[in-house]
N, C-alpha and C positions, 0 to 999 in steps of 0.2 A: 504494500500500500504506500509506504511510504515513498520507495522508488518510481511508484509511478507521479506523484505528488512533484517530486522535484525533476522530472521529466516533461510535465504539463507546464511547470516555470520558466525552466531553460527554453523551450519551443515557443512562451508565448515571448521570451526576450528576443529570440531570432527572429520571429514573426516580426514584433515592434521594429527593430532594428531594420530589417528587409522594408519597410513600410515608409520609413521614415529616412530615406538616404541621407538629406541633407547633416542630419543630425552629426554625421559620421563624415561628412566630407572635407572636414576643413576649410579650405580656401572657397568654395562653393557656398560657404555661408553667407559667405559678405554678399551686397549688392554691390557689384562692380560697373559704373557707369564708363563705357567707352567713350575712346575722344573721336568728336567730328573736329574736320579741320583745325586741329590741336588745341580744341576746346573741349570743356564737361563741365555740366550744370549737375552738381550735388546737393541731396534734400538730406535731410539729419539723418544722418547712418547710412550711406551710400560714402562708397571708396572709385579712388581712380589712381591711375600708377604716369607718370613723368619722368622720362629718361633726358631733359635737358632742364637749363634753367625755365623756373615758373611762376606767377600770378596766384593770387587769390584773393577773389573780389566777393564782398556779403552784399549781395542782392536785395538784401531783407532790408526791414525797416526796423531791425533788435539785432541787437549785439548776437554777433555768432561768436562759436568754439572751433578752429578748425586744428587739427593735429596733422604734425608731419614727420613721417616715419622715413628716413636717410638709410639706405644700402642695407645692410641686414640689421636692422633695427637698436642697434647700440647706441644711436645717435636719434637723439628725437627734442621735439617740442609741441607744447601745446600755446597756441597763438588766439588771443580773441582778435574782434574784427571789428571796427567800428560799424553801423550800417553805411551801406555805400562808398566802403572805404576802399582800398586795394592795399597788399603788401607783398614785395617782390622776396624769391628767395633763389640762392644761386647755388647747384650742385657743384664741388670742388671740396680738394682737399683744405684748404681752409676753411671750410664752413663748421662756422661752431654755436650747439645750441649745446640743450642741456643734455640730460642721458649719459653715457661713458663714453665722451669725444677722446678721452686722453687714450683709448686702444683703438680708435679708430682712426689715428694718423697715417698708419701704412694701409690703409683701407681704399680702394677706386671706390667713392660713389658716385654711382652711374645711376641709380634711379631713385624716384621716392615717391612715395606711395603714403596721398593724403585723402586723410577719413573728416568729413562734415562730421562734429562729434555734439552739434549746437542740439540743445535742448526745446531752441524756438523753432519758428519755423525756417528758418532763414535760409538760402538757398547761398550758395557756394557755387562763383564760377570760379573755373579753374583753367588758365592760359598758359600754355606750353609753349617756351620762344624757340 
């Protein structure tokens, strides 16, 4: 009885699991907003990836959150935004924010990958030069 009890658990976790890919995919999870002509309009929780220097403009009329994730993530920052504001930021080995820049001196960052994080509604363009 009991075997069958924890056999009826295990199948109903595989079942769940099989039902629910996302759950299990990682990078799949995020909402990943591709760029048109080296642009992406970002809504709160939506990500987009930049392999040159780039723009971030709040569209919105309330203060956004936007966060910006550098090469494999040792290097990051979270930036607010005025509304209608814009602020530029430049991929290169001198670029220094907060996170652990001191081991990522001998680091190439070549991309970076910014997540809208604003709790308003504010919309996040994003311009790739």
């Amino acid at each position: 009885m009991q075997h069958r009890t924890v056999s009826i658990f295990l199948f109903s976790i595989l079942a769940l699991a099989l039902a629910t890919p996302n759950a299990f995919a990682g990078e799949d999870y995020w909402n990943i907003e591709g760029m048109k002509d080296n642009a992406a309009v970002l809504q709160p929780g939506t990500t987009t990836y930049c392999d040159k220097n780039f723009k971030v403009e709040n569209m919105g009329t309330e203060m956004a959150e936007v966060q910006i994730i550098l090469g494999n993530g040792a290097n990051y920052t979270v930036d607010r935004v005025e509304p209608k504001a814009t602020k530029a930021y430049t991929l290169g080995p001198d670029t220094s924010m907060g996170g652990n820049w001191e081991n990522m001196r001998s680091v190439r960052i070549d991309e970076a990958r910014i997540v809208n994080s604003s709790g308003t509604p504010s919309n996040i363009k994003v311009l790739c030069k």
